[in-house]
N, C-alpha and C positions, 0 to 999 in steps of 0.2 A: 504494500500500500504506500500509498506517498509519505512525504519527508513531514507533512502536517500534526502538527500535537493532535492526539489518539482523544476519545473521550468511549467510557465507558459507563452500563449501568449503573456502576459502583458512584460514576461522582455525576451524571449526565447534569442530576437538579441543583448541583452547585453550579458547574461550569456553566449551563446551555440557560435552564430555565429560572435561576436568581442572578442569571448576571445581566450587570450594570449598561452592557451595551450591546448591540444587535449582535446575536452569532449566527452563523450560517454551518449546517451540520452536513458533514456532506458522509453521507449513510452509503457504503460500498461491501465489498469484501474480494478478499484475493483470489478468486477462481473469477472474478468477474473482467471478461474483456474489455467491455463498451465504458467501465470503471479504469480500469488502467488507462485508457484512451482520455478520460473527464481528467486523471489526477495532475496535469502539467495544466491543463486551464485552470482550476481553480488554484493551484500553487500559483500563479501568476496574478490572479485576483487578488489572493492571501494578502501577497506583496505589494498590490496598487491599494488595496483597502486597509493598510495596517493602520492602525490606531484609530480606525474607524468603526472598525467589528471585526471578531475572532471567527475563527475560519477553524472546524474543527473534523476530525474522520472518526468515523463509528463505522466499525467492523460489527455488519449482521450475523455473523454467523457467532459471534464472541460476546455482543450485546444483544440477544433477542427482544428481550423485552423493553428497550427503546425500540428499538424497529418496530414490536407490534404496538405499543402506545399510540404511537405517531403513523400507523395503516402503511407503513412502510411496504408496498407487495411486490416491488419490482425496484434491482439496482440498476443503474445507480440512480441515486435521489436526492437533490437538494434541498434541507427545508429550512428557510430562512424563521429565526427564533427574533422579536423584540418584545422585550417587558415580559418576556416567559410565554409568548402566544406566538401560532405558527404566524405568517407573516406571509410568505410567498412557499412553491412547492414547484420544482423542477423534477420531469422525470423522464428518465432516459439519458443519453447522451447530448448534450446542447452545446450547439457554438457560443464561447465566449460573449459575444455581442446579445447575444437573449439572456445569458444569464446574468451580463450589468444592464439592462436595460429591467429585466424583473426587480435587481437587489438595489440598484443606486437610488431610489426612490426613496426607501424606508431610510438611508443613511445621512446622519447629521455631517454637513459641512465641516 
C-alpha cells in the first residue's frame, strides 16, 4: 500500500472522526489493482493539501469494520470525513482532477 500514514479500527474515531480538520480516508487493500493504480494520485494530493487535511489508508481487509461502518462494498474508495461526517465519497479508480474538484470544496483556505 502506499507511503501514507495507515489508520486502523483500533484509532479510526480519534484520527478520522474527532479530528480537528477535514481527512480524507482512502479505504484500499493490497490484492487490489485499480488501488495501486489510485495510491501515487492521492500521495500527490496528500502533498498539495498538507496542512489542509490529513490524507489517511485503511486497509479492508485489516480494518473490516470501518469499511462496513462507512458501506465500504467496493475498492478502492474515497471518503472525505469533516466535523466527523462523510462529506464527499469517490469510488473506483478516479483521475486526479475529479477527485480535487469533489475534495477542494469542503477545504479551508
Amino acid at each position: 500500500m502506499a507511503d501514507l500514514p495507515q489508520v486502523t479500527d483500533a484509532d479510526f474515531e480519534a484520527r478520522v472522526i474527532q479530528a480537528g480538520k477535514p481527512v480524507l480516508v482512502d479505504f484500499g487493500a493490497e490484492w487490489c489493482h485499480p488501488c495501486r493504480k489510485l495510491d501515487p494520485l492521492v500521495e500527490e494530493l496528500a502533498s498539495e493539501w498538507a496542512g489542509r487535511l490529513d490524507v489517511l489508508k485503511l486497509d479492508v481487509d485489516e480494518s473490516a469494520q470501518s469499511a462496513m461502518r462507512f458501506g465500504v462494498m467496493s475498492v478502492p474508495s474515497l471518503i472525505l470525513f469533516v466535523g466527523g461526517e462523510v462529506k464527499e465519497r469517490l469510488v473506483g479508480f478516479q483521475p486526479k482532477a475529479r477527485i480535487q474538484n469533489a475534495i477542494e470544496p469542503h477545504l479551508q483556505n
